[in-house]
Each structure stands twice: as C-alpha cells, then as structure tokens.
C-alpha positions in Angstrom: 241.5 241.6 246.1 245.2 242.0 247.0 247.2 241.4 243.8 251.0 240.3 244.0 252.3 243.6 242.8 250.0 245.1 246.3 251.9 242.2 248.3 255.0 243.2 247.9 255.2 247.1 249.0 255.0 247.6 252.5 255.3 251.5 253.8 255.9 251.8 257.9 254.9 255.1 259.0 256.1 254.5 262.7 259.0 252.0 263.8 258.8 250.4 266.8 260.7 252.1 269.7 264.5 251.6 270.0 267.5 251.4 267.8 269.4 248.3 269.5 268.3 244.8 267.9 266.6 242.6 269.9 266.7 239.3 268.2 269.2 237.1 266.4 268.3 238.0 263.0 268.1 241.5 263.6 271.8 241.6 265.2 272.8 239.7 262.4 271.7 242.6 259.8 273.0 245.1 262.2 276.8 243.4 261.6 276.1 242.9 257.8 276.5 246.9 257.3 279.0 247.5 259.9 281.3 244.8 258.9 281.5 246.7 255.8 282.4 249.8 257.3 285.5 251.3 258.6 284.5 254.5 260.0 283.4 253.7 263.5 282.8 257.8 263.8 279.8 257.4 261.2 278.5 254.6 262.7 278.0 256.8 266.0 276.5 259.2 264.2 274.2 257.3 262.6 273.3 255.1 265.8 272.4 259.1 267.2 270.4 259.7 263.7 268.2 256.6 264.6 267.8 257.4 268.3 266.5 261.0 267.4 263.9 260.1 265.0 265.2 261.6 261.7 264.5 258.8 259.8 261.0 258.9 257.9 258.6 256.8 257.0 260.2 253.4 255.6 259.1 251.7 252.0 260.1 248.2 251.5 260.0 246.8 248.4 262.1 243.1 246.8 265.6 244.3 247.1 265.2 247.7 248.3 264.5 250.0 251.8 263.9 253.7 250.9 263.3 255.9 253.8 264.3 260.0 253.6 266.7 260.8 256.6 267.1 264.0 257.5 270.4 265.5 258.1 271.6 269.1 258.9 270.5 270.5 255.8 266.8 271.9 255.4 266.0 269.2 252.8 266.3 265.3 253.9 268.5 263.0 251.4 267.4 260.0 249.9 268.7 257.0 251.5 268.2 253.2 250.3 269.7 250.3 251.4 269.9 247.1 248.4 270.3 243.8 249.0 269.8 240.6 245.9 266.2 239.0 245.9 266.2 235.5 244.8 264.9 234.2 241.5 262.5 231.9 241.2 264.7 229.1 241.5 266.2 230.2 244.5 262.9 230.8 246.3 261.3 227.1 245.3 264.2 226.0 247.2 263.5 228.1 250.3 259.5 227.2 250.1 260.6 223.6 249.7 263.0 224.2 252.8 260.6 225.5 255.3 257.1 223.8 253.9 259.2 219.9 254.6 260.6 221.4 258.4 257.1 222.0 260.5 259.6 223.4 263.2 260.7 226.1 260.4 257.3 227.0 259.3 255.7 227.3 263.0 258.4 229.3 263.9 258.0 231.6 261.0 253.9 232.0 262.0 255.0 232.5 265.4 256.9 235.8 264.1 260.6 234.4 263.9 263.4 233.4 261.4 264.0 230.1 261.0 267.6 229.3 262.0 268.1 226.7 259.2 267.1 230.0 256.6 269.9 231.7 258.6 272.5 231.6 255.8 269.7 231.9 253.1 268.0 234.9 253.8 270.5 236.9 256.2 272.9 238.8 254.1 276.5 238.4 254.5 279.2 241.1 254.7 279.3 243.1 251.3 275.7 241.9 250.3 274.0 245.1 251.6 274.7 247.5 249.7 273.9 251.8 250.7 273.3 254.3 248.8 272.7 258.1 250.1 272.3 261.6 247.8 273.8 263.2 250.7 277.3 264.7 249.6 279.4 262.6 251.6 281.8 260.8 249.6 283.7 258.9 251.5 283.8 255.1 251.7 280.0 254.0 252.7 278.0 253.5 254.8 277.4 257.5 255.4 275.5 258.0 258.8 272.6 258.7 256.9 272.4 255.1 255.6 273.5 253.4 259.0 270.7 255.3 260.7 268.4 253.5 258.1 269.9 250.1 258.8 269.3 250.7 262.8 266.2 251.8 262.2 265.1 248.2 259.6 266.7 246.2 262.2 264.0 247.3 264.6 261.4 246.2 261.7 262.8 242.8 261.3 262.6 242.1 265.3 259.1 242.5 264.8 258.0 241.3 261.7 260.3 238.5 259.8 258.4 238.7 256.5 260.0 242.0 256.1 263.0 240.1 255.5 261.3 237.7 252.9 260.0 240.7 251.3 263.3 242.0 250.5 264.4 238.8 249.0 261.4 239.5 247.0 258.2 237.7 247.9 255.2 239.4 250.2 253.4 237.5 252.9 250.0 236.5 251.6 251.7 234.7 248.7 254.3 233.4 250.8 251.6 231.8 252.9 249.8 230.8 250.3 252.4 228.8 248.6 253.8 227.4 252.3 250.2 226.1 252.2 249.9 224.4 249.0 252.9 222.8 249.7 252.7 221.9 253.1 249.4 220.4 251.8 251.5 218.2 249.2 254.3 217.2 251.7 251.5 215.7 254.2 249.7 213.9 251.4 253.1 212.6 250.1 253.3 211.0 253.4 250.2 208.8 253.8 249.3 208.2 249.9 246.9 205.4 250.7 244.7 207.4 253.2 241.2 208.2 252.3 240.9 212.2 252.0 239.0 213.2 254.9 236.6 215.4 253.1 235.4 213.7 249.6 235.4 216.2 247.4 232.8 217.2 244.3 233.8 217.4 240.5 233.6 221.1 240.0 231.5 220.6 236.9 228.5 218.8 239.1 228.9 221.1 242.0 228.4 224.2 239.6 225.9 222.2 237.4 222.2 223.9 237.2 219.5 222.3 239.6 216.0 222.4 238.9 214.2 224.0 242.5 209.9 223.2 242.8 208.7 226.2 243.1 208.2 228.0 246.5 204.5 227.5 248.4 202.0 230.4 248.2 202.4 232.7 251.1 199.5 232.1 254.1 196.8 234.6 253.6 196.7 237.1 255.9 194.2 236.7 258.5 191.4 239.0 259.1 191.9 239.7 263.1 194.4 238.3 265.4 192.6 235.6 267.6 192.6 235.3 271.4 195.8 234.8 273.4 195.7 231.3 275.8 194.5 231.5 279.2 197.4 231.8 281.2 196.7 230.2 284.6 197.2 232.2 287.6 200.5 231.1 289.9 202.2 233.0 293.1 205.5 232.1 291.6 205.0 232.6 287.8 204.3 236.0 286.0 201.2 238.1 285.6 198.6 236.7 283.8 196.5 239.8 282.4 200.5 241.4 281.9 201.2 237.9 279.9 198.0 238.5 278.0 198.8 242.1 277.6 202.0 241.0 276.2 200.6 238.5 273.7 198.0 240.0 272.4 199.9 243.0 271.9 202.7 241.2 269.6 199.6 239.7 267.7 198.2 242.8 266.8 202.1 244.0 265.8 202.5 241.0 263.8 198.9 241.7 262.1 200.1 245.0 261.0 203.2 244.1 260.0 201.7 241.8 257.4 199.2 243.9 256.1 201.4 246.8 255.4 205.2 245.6 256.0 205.7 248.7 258.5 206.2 248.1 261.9 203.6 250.5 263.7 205.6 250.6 267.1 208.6 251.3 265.6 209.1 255.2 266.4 207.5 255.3 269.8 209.1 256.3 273.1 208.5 254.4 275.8 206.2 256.7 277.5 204.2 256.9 273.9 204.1 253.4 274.1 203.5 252.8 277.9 200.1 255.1 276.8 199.1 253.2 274.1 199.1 250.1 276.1 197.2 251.9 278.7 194.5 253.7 276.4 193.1 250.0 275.8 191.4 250.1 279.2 189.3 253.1 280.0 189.7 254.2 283.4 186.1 253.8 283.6 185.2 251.2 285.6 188.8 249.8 286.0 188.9 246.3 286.7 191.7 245.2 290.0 194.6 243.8 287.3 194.1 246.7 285.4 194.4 249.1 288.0 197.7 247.3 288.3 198.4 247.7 284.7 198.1 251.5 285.1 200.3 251.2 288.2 203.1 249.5 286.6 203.5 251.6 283.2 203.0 254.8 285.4 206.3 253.6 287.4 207.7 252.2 284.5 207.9 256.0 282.8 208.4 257.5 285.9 204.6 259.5 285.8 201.9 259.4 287.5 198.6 257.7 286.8 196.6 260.4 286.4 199.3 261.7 283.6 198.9 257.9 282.0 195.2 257.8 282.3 194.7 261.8 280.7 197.3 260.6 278.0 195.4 257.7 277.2 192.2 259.6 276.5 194.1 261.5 274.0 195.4 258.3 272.6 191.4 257.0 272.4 191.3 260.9 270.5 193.5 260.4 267.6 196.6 257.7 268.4 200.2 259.4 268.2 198.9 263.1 267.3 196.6 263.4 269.5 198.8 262.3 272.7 201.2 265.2 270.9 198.1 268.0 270.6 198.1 267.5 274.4 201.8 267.5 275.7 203.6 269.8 272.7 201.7 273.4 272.6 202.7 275.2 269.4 202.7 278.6 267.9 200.3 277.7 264.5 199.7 280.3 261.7 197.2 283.2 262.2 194.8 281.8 259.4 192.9 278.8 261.1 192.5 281.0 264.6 190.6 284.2 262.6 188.5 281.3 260.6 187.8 279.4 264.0 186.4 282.1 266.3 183.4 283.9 264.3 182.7 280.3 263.1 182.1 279.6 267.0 180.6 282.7 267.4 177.9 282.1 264.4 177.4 279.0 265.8 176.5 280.5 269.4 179.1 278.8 271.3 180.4 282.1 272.6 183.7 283.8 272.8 187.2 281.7 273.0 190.2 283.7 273.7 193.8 282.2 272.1 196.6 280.9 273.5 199.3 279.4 271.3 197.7 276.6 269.2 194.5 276.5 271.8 191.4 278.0 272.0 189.6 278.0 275.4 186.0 279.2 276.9 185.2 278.7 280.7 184.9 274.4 280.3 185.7 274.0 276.5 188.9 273.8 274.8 189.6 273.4 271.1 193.3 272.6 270.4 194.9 272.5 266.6 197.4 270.0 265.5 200.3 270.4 263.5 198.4 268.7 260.8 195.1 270.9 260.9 192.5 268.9 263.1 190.8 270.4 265.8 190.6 268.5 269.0 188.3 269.1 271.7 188.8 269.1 275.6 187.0 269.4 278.4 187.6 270.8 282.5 185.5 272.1 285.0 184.8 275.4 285.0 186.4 276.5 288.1 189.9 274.8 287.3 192.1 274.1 284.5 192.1 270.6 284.4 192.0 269.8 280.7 190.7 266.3 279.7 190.6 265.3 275.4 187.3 264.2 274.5 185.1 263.5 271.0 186.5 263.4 267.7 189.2 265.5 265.9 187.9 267.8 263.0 189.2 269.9 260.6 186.0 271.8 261.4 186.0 273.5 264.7 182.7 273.5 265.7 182.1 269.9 264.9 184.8 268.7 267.0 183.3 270.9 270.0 180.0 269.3 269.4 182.4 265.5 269.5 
C-alpha cells in the first residue's frame, strides 16, 4: 500500500535527453529563474553544466528539488531549488478548478498543464528561490543551481505532476481526489437520475450467510470403462488413434484420482511415445496398429524396431526398465561378486561384466539403479539384446523370468 508520505517523493535517476524546454510550462519555469538573474555569464555556464551531465540524480519533494551538481571541485555541492506549496485551502481551490473543467482534467491525464492552472501552479519571477553550498557568493542563481533548473525543466515537459508535486500533492492522491470530485460534480448535475449501479448497504453485503453444505465427492470408480466407437471416415481422424487417445486420458484421469499424482507428468516424449506403444505387443500386430507403431516411431524420430525393443522393456518394469535398457551405468562392485558364483551354483555357467551387465553367449542379466535384476535375451551369434521375464532382486530368478 502506497501511503501519502510514499506519494509525495519522487527520485529520477536519469532525465530525459536535452536541456532546452520543449513545452509551455517548461519555458515558463525556465524564465522564472532567469528573470531573477542578472549574470547572463552563469547562466551559460550552467546551460553547459546541464548539457554535460553533471547533474545527479534528482529528488523532488512539496517545495523542494535537491540534486548534487558537480563542479570543478572533487566533491559535488548540494544544490536545491524552493518554491511555496499550497495549503490546504489553496489546493481545494485548484481540485475544485480542474475536477468542474473536463478540458483541464483530460488535458492533465493526457500529460499536460492546464492553461487555466497557468498562473496557479507556474511560479512567477522571485518565487523560485536557489540555494547552492558551492562558495560562490554572488547574487544567485550560481551555475550550479541554473544547471538544476535546466535540467527540472526537462522533467516537467514530461511529466506535469512533477509540478503538482512541488506545490505539495503526489499523483495517486491527486487522482484520487480529481475522482471523488469529478464523481460529485457529475451527480450535482443530473440529481434526479437513477444511479446506474444500485448499490448494497455495507452492513447486508458483509453480513454472514448460511451455505448447505457441499455434496459428497463421486466415488472413485474401480476401472475406466470403454471409449465410444468412433466410426470410420476418409475425411475425419483415426479411429484406433481417437481410441488410443481416449482411453489413454481415462486411465490418466483414473490415476489422478486415486493418488492426486499425475503419472505422465515427467515423461519425455519418446518415454511416453513407448508407453503408448508397449500396450500392443508386436506379436501378432493388427494393420492400425502397425500404423500406431509407424506414427510414434516418426513422431520421435526412431525407428520401429527401437519403439518395439523399448516397449518390451516397458512390458519389463514401466519407466526403469525402459532406463536399464538405454542408460548403462557403472554400479558398485558388491551385487556383481554376489551375482556370479550365485549363477555359477545354480549351473547357469560363467557371465563376464560389463558396466552394470552381465552377459553369457544368449543371456543377459542387467542391474538397475534401484537393485533389480532384469533379464534379456539375443541369439547367440549376434548382440541383439531383447528384455524379457520379470525383474528380481535375485539374479537367478530373473534369468529363469
């Protein structure tokens, strides 16, 4: 929440570009300082000052610019330039002023001052008032100050509330109270018109309702039921992919209910393209499922035979499995010296290692990070390794599958 006290302190790091005044208002501040000087020489000087960047950043506060200029001394001097903000009287006058004028207030949203606050706001000769800890003790303005008032003329151009600020009110509760009273002008002007919104006593509109209490929640089905029949159409989409596709979000939503985690949620979409796959063995593939395979293979950019060996593995053990065949691993020494004279007890002959595998002419035992043993199978003249059975933490149970 922006207080009042927030409103009205504005620091400008960076002033726009240029030292010459580009609108009315911004002239007419120019003049107010060099109307009360007499030293053209530091007027220069200053003008030089603005156009070389030695003023800092620029506070603003009701009655008051402070910026540090820097001179031709190490340290910069304090500069300030003063000007009366209005009491409270004064300013109800000036809200009155522009909230009754709609010209004044659109042209003071639209970023301009509002000639009829010309002689209200805009100080007159001798109302600006410098100040400088330079040494310079001659009449003022020094050039440190009149580099400060080129410099805040640039500011108004841009942004008139800077100018209301000084005369000591910030913009949100300026616009605020041009609000409020705008409000009260328009309704002064048509007192026998219906509001257009009726409004609500505060007391009923906060007052405590009684709710019925929410249903009971569905219970949760035991198995997702069968998807339509999607008629086949030249012109419409895939039936067995609309199927696919429905039956697919069923299951999803099943989960999702049952445990409130979303059991797709981490999968690439190869991982996923395999999943989908591993529910039709390539055994005896059916013509739309060959097509199925087809499409996810060219989908991931892989071939069939990748999707169909990584859908065995996903028949094997889901997610880890399909990882025990694409990720080989370097696992601890412990499993692999319990794992071969267990084989070897159980006559199923010598393995030799290799990384996290274990392999023997046509078998192959691979471990998984999380310590099952997964069988696979090739044949014996080539290394073509295909998952089958069931992981085991033993491994001569999962080489039996």
């Amino acid at each position: 929440m922006i207080t009042a006290r927030d409103d009205r302190r504005r620091t400008f790091e960076t002033v726009p570009p240029g030292v010459e005044a580009q609108t009315w208002w911004g002239r007419a501040w120019v003049a107010a300082l060099e109307e009360r000087s007499h030293d053209a020489a530091r007027l220069a000087r200053g003008l030089a000052y603005a156009e070389e960047g030695h003023v800092d950043a620029v506070t603003i506060t009701p009655g008051r610019i402070v910026a540090y200029v820097r001179g031709s001394r190490a340290r910069p001097y304090r500069t300030e330039l003063t000007v009366a903000a209005f009491a409270d009287a004064e300013w109800g006058d000036v809200l009155e002023a522009v909230a009754a004028d709609p010209a004044a207030l659109a042209g003071l949203l639209e970023g301009e001052v509002p000639t009829s606050l010309a002689d209200t706001v805009l100080p007159g000769a001798g109302e600006l008032v410098p100040r400088c800890s330079c040494p310079d003790v001659g009449r003022p303005p020094c050039k440190h100050a009149a580099a400060l008032c080129y410099r805040a003329a640039r500011l108004l151009d841009e942004d008139p509330f800077v100018l209301l600020l000084l005369r000591g009110r910030g913009e949100r509760e300026l616009l605020a109270e041009l609000a409020r009273r705008n409000a009260a002008h328009a309704a002064r002007e048509r007192p026998d018109a219906e509001p257009a919104f009726p409004g609500v006593p505060a007391r009923e509109a906060l007052a405590r309702t009684g709710l019925p209490p929410l249903p009971a929640p569905w219970r949760v089905p035991d198995s997702v039921g069968l998807p339509p029949a999607y008629p086949s159409d030249a012109s419409g989409p895939d039936p067995l992919a609309l199927d696919q596709l429905a039956s697919d979000a069923a299951a999803r939503a099943l989960a999702l209910l049952r445990t409130g985690d979303d059991p797709l949620a981490g999968l690439t979409l190869w991982q996923d393209a395999v999943r989908l796959a591993s529910a039709h063995p390539t055994a005896g593939l059916t013509g739309p499922a060959r097509t199925l395979y087809r499409d996810l293979a060219r989908a991931t950019g892989r071939t069939t035979t990748d999707l169909a060996r990584g859908a065995a593995a996903w028949r094997q053990g889901g997610l880890a499995a399909l990882t025990v065949l694409e990720e080989p691993w370097d696992p601890p020494a412990g499993p692999f010296d319990r794992a071969r004279p267990a084989l070897l007890a159980a006559g199923r002959g010598p393995f030799r290692p290799d990384r996290n595998r274990l392999s023997a002419r046509s078998r192959q035992l691979r471990l998984g990070r999380e310590g099952l043993w997964y069988a696979y199978e090739s044949r014996s003249d080539e290394e073509d390794w295909w998952p089958t059975g069931t992981p085991s933490s033993d491994p001569v149970t999962a080489l039996r599958g």
